[in-house]
KEZA-318169 format. One record per atom (N, C-alpha, C, O): residue in one letter; x negated, y, z negated. Coordinates in pm, whole numbers, plus 50000, padded with zeros to 5 digits. Example, Ala and Ser with C-alpha at 12.3 -4.5 7.8 and 13.67 -1.06 7.14 Angstrom:
! residues 2
A486814943149220 A487704955049220 A486804967049220 A485764966849154 S487154977549292 S486334989449286 S487105000349213 S486595011449196 
END
This chain:
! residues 414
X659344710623829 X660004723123790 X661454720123754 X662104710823801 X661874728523671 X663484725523603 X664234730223696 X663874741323734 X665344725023760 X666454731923773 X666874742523739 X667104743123618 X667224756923829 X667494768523788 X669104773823853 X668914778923964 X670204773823824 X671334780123852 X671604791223824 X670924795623732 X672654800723885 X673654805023820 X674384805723712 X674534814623629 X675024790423728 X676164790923604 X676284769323608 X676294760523694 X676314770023522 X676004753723487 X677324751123421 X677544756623313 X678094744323467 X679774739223395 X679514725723324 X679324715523389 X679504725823212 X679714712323150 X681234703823109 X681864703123004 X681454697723248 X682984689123181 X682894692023369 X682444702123422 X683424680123439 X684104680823529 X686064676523535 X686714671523627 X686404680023429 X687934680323393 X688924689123460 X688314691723564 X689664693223465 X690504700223571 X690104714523515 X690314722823604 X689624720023409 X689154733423387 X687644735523421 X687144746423447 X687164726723418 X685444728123518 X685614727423659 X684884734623728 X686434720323712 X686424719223873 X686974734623898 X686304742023970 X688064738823844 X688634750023883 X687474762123881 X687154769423974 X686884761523727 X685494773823728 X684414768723848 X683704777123904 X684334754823880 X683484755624014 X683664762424139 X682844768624208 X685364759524162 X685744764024247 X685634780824280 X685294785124390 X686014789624159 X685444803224180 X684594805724235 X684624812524337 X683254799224167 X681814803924128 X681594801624233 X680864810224281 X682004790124335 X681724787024478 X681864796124555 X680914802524600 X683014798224580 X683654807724616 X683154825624651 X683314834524735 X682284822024482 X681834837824481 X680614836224526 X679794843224467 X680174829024614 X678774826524598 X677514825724525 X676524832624550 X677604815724424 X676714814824301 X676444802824291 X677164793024311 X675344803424260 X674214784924264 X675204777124147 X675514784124052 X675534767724149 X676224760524040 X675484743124060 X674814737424146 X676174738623896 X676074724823909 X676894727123783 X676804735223690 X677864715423820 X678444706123740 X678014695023656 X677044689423708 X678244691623583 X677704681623462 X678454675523417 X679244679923335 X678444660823464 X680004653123408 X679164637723338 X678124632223377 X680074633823221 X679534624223191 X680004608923269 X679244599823300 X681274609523286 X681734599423378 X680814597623494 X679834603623538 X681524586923528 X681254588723666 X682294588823765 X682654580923853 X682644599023728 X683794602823802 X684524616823793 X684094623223697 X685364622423853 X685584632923804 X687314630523760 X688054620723766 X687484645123716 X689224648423676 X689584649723535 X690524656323490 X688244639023434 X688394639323305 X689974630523265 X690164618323269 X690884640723228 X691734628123147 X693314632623217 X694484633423178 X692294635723385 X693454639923501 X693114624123597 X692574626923704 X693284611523582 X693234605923655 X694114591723709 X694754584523632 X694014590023819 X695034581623904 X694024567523959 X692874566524000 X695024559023935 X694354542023984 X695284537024090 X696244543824127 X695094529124122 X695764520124259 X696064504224152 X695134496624130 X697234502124106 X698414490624025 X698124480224179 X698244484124295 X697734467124135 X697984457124228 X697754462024407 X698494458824499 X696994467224413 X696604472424585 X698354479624666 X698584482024785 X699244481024548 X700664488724640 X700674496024533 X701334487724470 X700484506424439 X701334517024397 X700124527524288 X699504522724193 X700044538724323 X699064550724241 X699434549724083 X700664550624076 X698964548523976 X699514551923832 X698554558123814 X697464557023871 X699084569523686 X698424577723627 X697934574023487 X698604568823398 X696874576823485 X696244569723342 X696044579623240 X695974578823117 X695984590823337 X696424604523200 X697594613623252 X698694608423270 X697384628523278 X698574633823252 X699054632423413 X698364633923514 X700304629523403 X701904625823534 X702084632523577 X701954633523699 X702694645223463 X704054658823489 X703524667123529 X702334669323504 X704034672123582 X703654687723623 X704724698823596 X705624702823671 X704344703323449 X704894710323326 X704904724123445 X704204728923534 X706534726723356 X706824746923423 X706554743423595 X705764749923663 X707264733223640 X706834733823785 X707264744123866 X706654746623970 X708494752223821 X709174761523894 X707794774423881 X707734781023985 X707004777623802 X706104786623807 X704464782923728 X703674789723662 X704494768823777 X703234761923765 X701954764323926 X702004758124033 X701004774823886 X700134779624024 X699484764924060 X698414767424115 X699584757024057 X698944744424095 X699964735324174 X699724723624203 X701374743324211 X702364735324277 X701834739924424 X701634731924515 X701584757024436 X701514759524568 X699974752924667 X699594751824783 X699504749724516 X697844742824587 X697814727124612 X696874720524656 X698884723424579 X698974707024546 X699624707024658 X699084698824731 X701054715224740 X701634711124867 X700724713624967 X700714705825061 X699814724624967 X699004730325084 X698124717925115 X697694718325230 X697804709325060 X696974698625090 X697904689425127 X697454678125142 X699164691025147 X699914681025209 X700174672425116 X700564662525177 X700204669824984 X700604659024874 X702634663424859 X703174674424850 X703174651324860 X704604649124806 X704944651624657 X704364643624585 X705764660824587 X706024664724495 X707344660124483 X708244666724536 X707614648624414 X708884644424340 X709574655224269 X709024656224159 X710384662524279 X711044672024240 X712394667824149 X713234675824106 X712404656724135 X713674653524029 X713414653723898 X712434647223862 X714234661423790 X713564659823645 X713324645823548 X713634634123573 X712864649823464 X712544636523388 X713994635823329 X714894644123345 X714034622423246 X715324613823176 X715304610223007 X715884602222933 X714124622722987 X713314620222845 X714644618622752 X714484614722636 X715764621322793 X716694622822676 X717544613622696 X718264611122600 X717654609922755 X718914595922771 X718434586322785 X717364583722838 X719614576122710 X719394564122667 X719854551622830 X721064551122849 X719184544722909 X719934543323036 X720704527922981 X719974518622945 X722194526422978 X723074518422943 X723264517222831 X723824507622778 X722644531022752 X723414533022654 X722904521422535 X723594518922437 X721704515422559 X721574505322514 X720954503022373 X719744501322372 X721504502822270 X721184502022136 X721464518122108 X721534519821986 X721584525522152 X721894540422110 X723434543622187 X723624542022307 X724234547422113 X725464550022216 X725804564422291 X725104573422245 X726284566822347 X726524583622383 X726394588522275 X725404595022242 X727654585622180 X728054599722062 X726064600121978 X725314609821974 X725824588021932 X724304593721899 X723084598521991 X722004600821938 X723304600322156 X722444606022170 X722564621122207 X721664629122230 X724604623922204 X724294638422187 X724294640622032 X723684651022010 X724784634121905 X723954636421752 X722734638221785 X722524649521828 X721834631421782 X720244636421834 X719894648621892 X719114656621840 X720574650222015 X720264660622074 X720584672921959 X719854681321905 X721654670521951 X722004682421871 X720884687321752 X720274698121747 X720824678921681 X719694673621560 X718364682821586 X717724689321504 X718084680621784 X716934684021760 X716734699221807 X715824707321785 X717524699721855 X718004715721871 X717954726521795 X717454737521816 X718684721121677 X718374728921545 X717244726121485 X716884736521430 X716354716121462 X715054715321463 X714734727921491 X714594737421415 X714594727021648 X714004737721740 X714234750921683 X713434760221678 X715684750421631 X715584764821616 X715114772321543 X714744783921560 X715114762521410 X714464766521237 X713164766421293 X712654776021235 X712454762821354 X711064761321368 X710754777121474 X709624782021482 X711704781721529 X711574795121574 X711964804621485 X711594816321496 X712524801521416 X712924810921290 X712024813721262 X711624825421261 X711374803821230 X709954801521087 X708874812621194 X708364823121158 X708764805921337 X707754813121347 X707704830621392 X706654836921406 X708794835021406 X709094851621405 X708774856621224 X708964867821176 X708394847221169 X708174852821038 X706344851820991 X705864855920886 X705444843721130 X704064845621107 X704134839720997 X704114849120918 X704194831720947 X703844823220888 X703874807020880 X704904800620865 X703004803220888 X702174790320926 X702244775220830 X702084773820709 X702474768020905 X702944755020836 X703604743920926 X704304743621027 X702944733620824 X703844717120954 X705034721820962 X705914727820901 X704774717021059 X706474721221110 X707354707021053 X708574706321039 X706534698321032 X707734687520952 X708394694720829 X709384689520778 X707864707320775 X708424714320662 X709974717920664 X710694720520568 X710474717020868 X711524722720869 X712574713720897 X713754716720914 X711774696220902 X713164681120939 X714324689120829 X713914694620727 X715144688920850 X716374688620738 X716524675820683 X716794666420759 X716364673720541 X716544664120469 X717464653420451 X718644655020419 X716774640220476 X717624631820482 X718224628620622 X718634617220644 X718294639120726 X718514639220867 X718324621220934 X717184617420910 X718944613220988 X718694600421003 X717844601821157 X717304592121210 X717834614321207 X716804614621329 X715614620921317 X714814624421404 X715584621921216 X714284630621149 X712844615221200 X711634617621189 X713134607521227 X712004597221297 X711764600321374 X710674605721395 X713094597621499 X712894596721655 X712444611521694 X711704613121792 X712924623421611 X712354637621665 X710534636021650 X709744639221739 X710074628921486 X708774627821552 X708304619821617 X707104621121640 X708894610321664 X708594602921781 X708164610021906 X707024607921949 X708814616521955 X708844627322020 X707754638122069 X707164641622171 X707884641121930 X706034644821884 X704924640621940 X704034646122005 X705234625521889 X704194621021915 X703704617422069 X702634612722109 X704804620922136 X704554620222290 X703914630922322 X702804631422374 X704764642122284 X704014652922323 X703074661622277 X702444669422348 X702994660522177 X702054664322102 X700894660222054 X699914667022022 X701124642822050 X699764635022010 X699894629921899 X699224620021874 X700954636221786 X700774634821680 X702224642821621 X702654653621663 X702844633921510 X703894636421435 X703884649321401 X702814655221385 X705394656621382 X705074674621298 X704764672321195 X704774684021157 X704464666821108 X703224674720975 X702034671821001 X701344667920907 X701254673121184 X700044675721192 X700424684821271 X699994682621385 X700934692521266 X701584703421360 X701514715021317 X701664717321197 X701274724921408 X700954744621324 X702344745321379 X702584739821487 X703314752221309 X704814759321354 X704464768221438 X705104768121543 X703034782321418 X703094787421478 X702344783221615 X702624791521702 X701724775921649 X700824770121774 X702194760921848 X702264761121971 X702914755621795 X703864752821857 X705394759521912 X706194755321995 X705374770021839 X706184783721945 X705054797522024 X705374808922055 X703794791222035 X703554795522128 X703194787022259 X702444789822353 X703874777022236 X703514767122373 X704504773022471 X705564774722410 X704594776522586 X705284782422722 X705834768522796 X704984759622790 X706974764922859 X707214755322893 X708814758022944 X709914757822887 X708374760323071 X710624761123130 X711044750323170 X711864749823261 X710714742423126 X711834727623135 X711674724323271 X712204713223274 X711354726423367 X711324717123512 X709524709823499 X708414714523476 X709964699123523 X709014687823551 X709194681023667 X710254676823713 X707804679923723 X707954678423860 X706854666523850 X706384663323741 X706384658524001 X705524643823992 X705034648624130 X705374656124222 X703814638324086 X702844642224253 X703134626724328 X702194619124303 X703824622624382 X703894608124485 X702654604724446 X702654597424346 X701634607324488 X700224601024470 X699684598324360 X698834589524347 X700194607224248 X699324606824150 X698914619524124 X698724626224225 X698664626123999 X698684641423955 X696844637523971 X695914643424025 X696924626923907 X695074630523890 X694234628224051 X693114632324082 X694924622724111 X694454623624268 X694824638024330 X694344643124432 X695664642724254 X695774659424343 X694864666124284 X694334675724340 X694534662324168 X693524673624100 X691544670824174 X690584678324191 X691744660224192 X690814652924302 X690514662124435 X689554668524476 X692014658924487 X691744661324645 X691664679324600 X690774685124662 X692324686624521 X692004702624502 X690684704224478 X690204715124511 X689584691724402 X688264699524364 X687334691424503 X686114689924487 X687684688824571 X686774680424710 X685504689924714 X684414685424750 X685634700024686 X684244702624778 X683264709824661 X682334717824663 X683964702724564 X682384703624439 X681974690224458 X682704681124497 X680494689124420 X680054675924411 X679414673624254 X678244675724224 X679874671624216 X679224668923993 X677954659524023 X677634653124123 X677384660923905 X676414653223855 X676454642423759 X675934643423647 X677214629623810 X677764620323761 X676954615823664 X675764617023691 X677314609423525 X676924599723425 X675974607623377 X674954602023337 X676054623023366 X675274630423339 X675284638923205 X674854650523201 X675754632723108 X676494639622950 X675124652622934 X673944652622969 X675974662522867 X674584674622810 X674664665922704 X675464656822682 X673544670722628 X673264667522463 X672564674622412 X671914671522312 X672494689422490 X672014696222427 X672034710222467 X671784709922587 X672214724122426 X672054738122475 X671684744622405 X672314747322303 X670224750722440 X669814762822418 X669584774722436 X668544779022484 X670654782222394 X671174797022422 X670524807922373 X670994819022396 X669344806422298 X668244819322247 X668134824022361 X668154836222346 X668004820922494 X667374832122543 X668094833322699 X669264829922688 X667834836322813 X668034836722923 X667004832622968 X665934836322921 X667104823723072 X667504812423131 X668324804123006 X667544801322915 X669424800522987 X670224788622875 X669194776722944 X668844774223059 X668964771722829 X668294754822898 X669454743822813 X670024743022704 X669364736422944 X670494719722912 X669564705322914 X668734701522995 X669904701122828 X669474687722810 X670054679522860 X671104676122806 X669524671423011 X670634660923013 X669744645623040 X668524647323048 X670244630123054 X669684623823021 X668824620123181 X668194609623186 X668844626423264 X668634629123416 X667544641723447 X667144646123555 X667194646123293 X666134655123317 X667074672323237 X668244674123204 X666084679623233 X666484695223158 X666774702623271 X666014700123364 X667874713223302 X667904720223398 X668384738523351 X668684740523233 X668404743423391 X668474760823322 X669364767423419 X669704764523534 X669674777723336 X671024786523399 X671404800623339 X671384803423219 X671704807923428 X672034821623361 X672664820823229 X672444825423118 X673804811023299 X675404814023249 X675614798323207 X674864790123258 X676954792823086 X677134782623129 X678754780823086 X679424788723019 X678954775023113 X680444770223078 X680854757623082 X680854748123159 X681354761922926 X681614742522840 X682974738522862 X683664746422799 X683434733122900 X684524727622930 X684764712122909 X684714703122993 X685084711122748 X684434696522712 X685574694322617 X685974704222555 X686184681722597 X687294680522460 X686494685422369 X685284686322351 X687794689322298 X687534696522126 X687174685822037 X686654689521932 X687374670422056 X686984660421940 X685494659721986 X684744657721890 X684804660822117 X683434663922131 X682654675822076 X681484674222039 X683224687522070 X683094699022012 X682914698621855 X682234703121762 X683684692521879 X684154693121607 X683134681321604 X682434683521505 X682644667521676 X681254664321585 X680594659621653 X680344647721667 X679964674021739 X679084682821778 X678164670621841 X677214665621780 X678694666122001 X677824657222075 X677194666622124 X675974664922128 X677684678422174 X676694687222244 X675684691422082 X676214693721974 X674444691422102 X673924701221978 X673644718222086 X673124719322197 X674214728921993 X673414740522042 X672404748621943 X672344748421820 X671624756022042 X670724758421921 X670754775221957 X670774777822077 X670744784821879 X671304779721761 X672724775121723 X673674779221791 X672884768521641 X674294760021595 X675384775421621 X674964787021624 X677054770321642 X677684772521694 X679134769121597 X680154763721639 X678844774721440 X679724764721323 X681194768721381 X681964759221393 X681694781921420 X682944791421422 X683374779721519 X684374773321486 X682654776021648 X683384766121770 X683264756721695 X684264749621680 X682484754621649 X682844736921551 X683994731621459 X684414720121445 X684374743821397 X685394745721335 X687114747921360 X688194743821317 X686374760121490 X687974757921606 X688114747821668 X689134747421736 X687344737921673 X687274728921744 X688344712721671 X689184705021716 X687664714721551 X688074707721445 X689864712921449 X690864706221477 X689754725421415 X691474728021405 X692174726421483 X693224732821469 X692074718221597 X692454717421767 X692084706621787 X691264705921879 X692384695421728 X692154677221745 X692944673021881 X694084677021903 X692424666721946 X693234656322048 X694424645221981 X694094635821908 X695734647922017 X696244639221950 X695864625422021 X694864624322092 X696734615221998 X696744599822042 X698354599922153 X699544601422124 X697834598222247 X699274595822379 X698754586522451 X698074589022550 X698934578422423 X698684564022574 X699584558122619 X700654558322558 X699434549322768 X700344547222814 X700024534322822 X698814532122824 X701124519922832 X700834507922894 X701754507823034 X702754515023036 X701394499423156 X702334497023249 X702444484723247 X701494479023194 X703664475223307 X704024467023358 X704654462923462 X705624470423472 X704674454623555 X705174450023729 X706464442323660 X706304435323561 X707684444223716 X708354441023738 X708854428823873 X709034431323993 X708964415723803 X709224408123914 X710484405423960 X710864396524036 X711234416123894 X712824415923888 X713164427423909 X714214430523852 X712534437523986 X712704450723933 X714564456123931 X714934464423848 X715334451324009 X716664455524026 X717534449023872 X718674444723857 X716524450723790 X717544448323673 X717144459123560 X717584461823448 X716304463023625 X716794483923522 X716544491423634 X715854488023730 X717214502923618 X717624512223688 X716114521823740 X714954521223700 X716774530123845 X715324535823882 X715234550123829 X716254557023820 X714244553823801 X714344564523692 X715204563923570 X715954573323544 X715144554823506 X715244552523403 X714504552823284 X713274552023289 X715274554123150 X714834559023034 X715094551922930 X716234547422938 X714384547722802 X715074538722717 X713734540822599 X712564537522617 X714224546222495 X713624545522373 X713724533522321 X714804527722322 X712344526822254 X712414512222241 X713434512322041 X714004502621991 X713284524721988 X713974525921837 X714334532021813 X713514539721862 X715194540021757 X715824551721717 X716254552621540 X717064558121464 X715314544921541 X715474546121387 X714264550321295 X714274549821172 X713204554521377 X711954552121314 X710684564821394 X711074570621495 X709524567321348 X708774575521470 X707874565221508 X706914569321574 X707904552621484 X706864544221556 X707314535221661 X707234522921655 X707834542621770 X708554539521888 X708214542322016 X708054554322033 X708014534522131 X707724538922203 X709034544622329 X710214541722344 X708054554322404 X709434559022551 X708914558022676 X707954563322732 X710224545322728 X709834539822814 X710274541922959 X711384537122983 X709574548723073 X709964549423194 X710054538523307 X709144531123344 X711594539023362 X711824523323437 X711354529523549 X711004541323556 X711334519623656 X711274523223812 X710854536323858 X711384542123952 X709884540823787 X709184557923857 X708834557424002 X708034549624054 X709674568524073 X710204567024217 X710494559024258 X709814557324360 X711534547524238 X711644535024271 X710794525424283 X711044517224371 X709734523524213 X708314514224213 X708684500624132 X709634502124056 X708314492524134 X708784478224017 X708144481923922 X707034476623932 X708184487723840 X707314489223690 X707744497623618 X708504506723651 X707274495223502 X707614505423361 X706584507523323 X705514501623309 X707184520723297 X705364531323247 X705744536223050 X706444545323005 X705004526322982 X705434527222849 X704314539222820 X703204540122872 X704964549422709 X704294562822639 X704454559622482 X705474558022416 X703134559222446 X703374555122315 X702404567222186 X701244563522175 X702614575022132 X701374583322069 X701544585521900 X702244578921823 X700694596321872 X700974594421731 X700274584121639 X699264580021696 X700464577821500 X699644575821424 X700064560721479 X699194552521454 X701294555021553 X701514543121589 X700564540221722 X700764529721783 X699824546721756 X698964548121919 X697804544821861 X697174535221905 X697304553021744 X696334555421666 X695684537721596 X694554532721606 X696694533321542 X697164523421470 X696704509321575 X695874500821545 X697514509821705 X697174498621821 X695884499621907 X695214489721938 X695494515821954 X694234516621981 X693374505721880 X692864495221917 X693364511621735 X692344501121665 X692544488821665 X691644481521625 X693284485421692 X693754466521668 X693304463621803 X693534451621822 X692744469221912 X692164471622025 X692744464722139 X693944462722115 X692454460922237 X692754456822394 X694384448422327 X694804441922232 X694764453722446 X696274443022440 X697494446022338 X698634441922359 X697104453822223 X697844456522144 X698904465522160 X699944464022097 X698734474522238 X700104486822321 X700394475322393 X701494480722393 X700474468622433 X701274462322585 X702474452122457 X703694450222463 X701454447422353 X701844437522276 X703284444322216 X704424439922230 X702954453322162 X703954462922075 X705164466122156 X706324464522119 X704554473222335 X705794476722434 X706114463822449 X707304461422429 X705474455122477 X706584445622540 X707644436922436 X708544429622476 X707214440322260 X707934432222215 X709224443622150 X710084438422080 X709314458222174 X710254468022177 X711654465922331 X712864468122326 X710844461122445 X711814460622570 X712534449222560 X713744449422584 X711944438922527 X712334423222506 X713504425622373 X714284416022365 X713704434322293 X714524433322208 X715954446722256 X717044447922199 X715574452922343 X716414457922410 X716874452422548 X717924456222600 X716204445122594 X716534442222742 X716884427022695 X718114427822696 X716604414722658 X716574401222606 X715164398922597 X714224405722638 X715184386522526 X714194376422462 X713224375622572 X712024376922548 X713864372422750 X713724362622846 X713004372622943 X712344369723043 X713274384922893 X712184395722935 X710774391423007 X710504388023123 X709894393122873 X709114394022873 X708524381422974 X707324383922984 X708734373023027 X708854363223128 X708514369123253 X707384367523300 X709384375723309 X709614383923408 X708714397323391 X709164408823392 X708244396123385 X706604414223366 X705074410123380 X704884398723338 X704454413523406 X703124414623428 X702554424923349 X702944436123385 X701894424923269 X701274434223214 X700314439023322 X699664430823387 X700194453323344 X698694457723489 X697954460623437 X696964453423445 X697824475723325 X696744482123231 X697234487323132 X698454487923146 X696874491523035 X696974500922917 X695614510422920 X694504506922960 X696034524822860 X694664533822854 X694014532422703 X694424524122623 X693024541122678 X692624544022561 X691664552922528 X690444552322510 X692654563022523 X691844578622526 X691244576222440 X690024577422451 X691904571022297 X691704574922170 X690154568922139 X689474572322042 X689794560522229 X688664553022224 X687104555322346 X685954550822354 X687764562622404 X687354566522543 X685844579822494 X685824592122502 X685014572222456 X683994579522432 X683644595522478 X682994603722413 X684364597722627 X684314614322676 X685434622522656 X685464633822705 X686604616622570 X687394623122544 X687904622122401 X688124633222350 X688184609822309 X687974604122176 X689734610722154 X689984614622040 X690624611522236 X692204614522256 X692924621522335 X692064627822396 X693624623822365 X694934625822523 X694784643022500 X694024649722569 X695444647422415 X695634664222430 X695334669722300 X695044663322199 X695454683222315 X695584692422166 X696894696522103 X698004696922156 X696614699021998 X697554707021875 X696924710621812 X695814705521797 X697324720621748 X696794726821593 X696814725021481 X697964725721438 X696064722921406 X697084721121256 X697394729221195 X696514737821191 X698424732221126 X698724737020985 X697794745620982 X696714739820976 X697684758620984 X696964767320953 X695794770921060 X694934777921006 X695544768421183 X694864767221270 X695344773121441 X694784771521550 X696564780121401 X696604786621516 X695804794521590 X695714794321713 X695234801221519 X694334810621575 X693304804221633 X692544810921703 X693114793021620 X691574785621624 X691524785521811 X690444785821868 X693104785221904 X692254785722005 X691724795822100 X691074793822203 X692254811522027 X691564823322063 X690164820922012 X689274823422094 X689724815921874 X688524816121891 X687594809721962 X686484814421983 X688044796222013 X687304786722084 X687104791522224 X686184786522289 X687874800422276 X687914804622392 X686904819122378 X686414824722476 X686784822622265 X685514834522334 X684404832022367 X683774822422325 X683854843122476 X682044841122495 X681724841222391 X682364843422287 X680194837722417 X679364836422313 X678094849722376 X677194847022455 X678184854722355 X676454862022410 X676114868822555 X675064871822612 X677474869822589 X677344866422745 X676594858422819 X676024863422916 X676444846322795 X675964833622808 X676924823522783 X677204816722881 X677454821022684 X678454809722693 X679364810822710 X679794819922640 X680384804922795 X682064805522831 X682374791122738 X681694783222672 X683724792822772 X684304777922693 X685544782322766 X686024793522784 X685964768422810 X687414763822940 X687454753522828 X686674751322736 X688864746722871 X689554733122886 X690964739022892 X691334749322948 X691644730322820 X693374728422781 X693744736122639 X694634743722598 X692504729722588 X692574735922359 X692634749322416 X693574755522367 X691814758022524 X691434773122467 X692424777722527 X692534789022480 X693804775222656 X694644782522652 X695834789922556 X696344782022477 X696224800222552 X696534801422456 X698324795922455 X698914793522350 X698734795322543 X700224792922577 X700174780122663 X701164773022641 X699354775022751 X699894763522855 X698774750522782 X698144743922864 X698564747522634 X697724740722593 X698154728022658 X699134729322732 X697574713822646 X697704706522645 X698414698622791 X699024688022803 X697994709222894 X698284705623021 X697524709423116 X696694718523104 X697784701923235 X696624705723365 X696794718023398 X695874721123473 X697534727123379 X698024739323466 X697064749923351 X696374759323388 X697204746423242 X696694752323164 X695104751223115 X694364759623063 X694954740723144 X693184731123183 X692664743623301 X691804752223284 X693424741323409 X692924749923492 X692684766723542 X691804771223616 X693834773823471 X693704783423433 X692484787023348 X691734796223381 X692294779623240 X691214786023139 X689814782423203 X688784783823138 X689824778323313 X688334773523423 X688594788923493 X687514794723498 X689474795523539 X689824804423629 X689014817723538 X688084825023573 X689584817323443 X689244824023372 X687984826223251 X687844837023193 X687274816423228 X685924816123192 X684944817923325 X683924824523305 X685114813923431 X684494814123553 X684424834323586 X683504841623622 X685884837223549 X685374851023624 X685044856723493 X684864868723512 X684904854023377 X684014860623220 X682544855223260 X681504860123216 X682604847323325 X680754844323399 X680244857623451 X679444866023410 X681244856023584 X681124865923695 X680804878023595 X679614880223572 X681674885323540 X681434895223505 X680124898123435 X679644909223459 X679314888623336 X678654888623279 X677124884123361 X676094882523295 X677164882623489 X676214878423553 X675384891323625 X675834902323592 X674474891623699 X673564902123718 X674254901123931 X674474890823994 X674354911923968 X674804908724122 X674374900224156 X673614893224090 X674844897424304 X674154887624382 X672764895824427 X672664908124425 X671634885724470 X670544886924535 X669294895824409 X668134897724447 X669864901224233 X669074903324156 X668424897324115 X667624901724032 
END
């Protein structure tokens, strides 16, 4: 006999654990469906050389001053580094001097602002439309980009990017963000190495295809990257073009990180910051000593992430280490250990780090986020409409497809 639930979550990512957590909560038969084997999705934390946690996807903990995942992350007793990031300074000033990194700043400010201009006027477009010409920081701003965004502004919606919400405090979990998102989902248990590949929503009972056998469910909720969505690993039947399409307009950019051990660590500073170019957007930004640890945590994204992903293994470490060695000396690279590099961009359950919109595609993640039939939900990061491209916002849109279940479900004990 098939498996019969409640509500069946596909993605154990920080917006499926969270809709588990409801549904638990509310008392309703569930199962999770994860293809890893593992959970957190592209929330996760490793153990560097048997002494120190790194994060292999997202660190920060964006809007911490009114991020709901601060008060759930201390209650479990986890340490929250509360000092801000150093994203903007250059530490010794080194190849960039003061007066250009408040020029920059300034530079990007007004960026910022034309790009709020633009968008109180509803109307839609790369926002590279608004570099001021000729600008000599018109690189390093999409550099920038490409950290946070995934991808340079002319793959960028102006308007999807003034509706991103974000009050400037950034905060760190001691342990590791993707180990808090861990120890918060403890008491779901997923169905590891278990990919859907398939949903059929004609009727009630939804039936799922997975490679562990077919199982059925009232309700279900997809909570799966959007580059899985746009070419359509899940098949549904019937097809599902409108999500295929929002899905498509809502790409994962490219953000990876390389680390390295420091066997010298007292020769850059701790919490330290250092853009490896400032002349260019194919640069990486590099964090020294995070909480005083021996290592540098290199962030590299964009079409230059894109570019080393394919040239494959070793090639981010290759690139960071030959950017530090030309800022720090030759004799560098001597003194480092390379530990890991990630690769979302390659990472078969995710195929890239976060979302953006493009050019004309704002709207795409109200649509990705509606039911379908009262049967299908859709969570992640893409369908929030303001906290995209972060855990706080991953988890919210689980909070909230979970109780569009609830509502749409028949009482308990019917």
């Amino acid at each position: 006999m098939d498996d019969m639930f409640d509500v069946a979550i596909v993605g154990a990512g920080a917006a499926g654990l969270a809709a588990a957590l409801v549904l638990q909560r509310a008392g309703r038969s569930i199962v999770v469906l994860e293809a890893r084997a593992r959970a957190g999705g592209r929330a996760h934390t490793f153990e560097a050389r048997g002494e120190f946690p790194l994060d292999a996807g997202c660190g920060w903990v964006h809007s911490a001053d009114q991020n709901p995942l601060v008060p759930l992350i201390e209650a479990e007793g986890l340490t929250l580094e509360k000092n801000g990031a150093n994203w903007g300074r250059q530490s010794g000033d080194q190849g960039f001097s003061a007066a250009e990194q408040k020029e920059f700043a300034e530079a990007f400010e007004a960026f910022d602002a034309r790009l709020a201009a633009a968008a109180i006027k509803d109307a839609d477009a790369p926002a590279a439309n608004y570099f001021e010409p000729g600008c000599r920081w018109n690189g390093l701003i999409d550099a920038v980009s490409s950290y946070y965004n995934g991808a340079e502004f002319d793959r960028v919606s102006v308007l999807d990017y003034a509706a991103y919400l974000d009050t400037g405090v950034n905060w760190r979990v001691t342990s590791g963000y993707g180990a808090a998102v861990a120890a918060l989902a403890a008491p779901i248990m997923p169905r590891f190495s278990c990919p859907v590949t398939g949903i059929d929503h004609r009727r009630v009972p939804v039936r799922l295809a997975t490679p562990q056998g077919p199982l059925e469910a009232r309700a279900v909720i997809i909570a799966v990257p959007t580059n899985l969505l746009a070419k359509e690993r899940i098949a549904f039947t019937p097809s599902l073009p409108d999500k295929t399409e929002a899905a498509a307009g809502l790409p994962l950019g490219t953000a990876e990180k390389a680390f390295f051990y420091l066997e010298q660590p007292e020769e850059l500073p701790i919490e330290g910051h250092l853009f490896g170019r400032i002349d260019r957007a194919a640069t990486g930004s590099y964090h020294t000593r995070p909480f005083g640890r021996p290592y540098i945590e290199a962030f590299l994204g964009g079409r230059n992430a894109e570019d080393l992903i394919r040239a494959g293994e070793g090639a981010l470490s290759a690139f960071a280490l030959d950017e530090l060695s030309a800022l720090v000396g030759s004799s560098f690279r001597r003194r480092v250990v390379p530990i890991a590099e990630t690769g979302w961009g390659r990472d078969p359950f995710a195929l890239g780090s976060y979302s953006h919109a493009l050019p004309g595609h704002s709207a795409a993640r109200a649509v990705l986020a509606a039911p379908v039939a009262g049967r299908l939900f859709f969570a992640g990061e893409a369908t929030h409409p303001s906290f995209f491209s972060t855990v706080h916002g991953a988890w919210a849109s689980g909070i909230r497809a979970a109780e569009e279940a609830l509502a749409a479900l028949p009482p308990l004990g019917l």
